[in-house]
N, C-alpha and C positions, 0 to 999 in steps of 0.2 A: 910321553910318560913323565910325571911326575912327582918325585920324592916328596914327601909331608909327613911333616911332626903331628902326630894323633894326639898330642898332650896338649898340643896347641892346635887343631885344626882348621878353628872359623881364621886362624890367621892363613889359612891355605884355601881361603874362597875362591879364589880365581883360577885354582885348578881343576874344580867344578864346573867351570861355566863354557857353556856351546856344547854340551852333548845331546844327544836325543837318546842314549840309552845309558844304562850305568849297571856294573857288574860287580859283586860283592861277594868275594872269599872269604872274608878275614874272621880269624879264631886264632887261640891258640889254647892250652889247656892249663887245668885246674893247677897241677904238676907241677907246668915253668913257671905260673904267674901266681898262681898261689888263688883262693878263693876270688879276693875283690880284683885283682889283676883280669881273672879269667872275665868276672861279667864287666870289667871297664871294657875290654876287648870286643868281646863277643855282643854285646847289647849295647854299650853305651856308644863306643868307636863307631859301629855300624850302624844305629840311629841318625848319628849326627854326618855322618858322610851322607845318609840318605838324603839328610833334612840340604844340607849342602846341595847336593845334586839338585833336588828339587826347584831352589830357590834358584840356579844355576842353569837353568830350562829343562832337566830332564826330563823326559814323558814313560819310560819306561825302566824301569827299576829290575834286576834279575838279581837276585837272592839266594846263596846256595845255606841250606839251612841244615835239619836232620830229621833221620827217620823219629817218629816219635816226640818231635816237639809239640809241648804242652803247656801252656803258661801256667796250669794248675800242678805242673807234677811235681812228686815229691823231690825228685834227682833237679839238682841244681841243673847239671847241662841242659835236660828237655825241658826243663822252666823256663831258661836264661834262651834259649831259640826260640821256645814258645811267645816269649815276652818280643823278643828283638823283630820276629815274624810281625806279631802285631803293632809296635810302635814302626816298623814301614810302612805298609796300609796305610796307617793312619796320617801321612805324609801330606797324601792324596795325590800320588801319582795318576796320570792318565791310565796306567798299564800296571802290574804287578807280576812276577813270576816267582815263587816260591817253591824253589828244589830240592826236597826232602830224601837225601841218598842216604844205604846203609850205611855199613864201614865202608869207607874209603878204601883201594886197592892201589897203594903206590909205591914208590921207594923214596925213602926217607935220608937221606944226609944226619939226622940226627938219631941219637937209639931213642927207641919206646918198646921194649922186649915185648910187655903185656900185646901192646898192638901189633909187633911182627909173628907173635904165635899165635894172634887173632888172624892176621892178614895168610898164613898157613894154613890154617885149619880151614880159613872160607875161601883159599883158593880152590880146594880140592871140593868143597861142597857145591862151591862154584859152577864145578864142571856138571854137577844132576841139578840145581838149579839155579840156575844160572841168573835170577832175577830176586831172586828172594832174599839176601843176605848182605850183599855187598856190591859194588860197582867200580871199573877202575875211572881212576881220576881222569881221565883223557873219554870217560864217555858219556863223564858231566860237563866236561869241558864244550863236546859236541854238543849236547845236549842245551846246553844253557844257552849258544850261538843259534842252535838252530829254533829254540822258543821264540826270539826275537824276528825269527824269518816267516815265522806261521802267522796267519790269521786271527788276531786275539779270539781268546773263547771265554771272555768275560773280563772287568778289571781288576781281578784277582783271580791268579790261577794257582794251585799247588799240586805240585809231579810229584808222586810218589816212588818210590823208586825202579817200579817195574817201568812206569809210565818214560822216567831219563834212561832206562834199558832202551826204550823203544823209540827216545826221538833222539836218540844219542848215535844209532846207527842210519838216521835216517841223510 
């Protein structure tokens, strides 16, 4: 594991290099970082780790993105995953995995009210459908490990979130 300064990152090259795969969380929101914070984060951070990775030998790239990313949409967040989605691709990794989950289902150390009385209300819808709304974080978590285990099914793939329902238990 290691720590790197994302304001500075090509100075953390060498934390990049000798992987065959490379895993990609990172977000934060509009909220804590303020509009241009949110796409430095979310689009620009995450390009440049890719681009890093790449340069670094990576051959497979895994992406956790969102439901509804659209580089044309009017909502800044489904733009800004829309855009960050396509500026990986375009990397040219050997492999692509693109994990588009609903809301997240986890527990937070930080407050976000709005999101915990989202994370309530889709717990319980949860329970009737179970694929359609939301996913807990431990079953992208699986999900994204076990893409890496399958058989590519082209060099670009994107899980919809029913689809990280179903390789997330597997």
């Amino acid at each position: 594991q290691a720590v790197v300064d994302f304001e500075r990152l090509s100075e953390h090259a060498a934390a990049f290099q000798g992987h065959d795969v490379g895993f990609c969380c990172l977000g934060t929101t509009r909220a804590k970082a303020g509009t241009d914070g949110f796409v430095r984060v979310d689009r620009d951070y995450v390009a440049q780790a890719a681009e890093l990775a790449r340069a670094g030998g990576c051959k497979h790239f895994v992406l956790q993105s969102s439901q509804g990313a659209n580089q044309h949409s009017r909502f800044l967040y489904l733009r800004v995953k829309g855009e960050v989605e396509n500026l990986v691709q375009a990397v040219g990794f050997d492999r692509c995995t693109i994990l588009r989950p609903a809301v997240l289902l986890c527990k937070r150390q930080e407050s976000r009210p709005g999101e915990w009385m989202a994370q309530q209300f889709l717990g319980v819808v949860a329970r009737v459908f179970p694929t359609a709304y939301s996913v807990p974080v431990e079953t992208v978590a699986r999900a994204m490990v076990a893409s890496v285990l399958q058989p590519s099914k082209g060099k670009v793939e994107v899980l919809e979130n029913k689809a990280i329902h179903e390789l997330g238990k597997a």
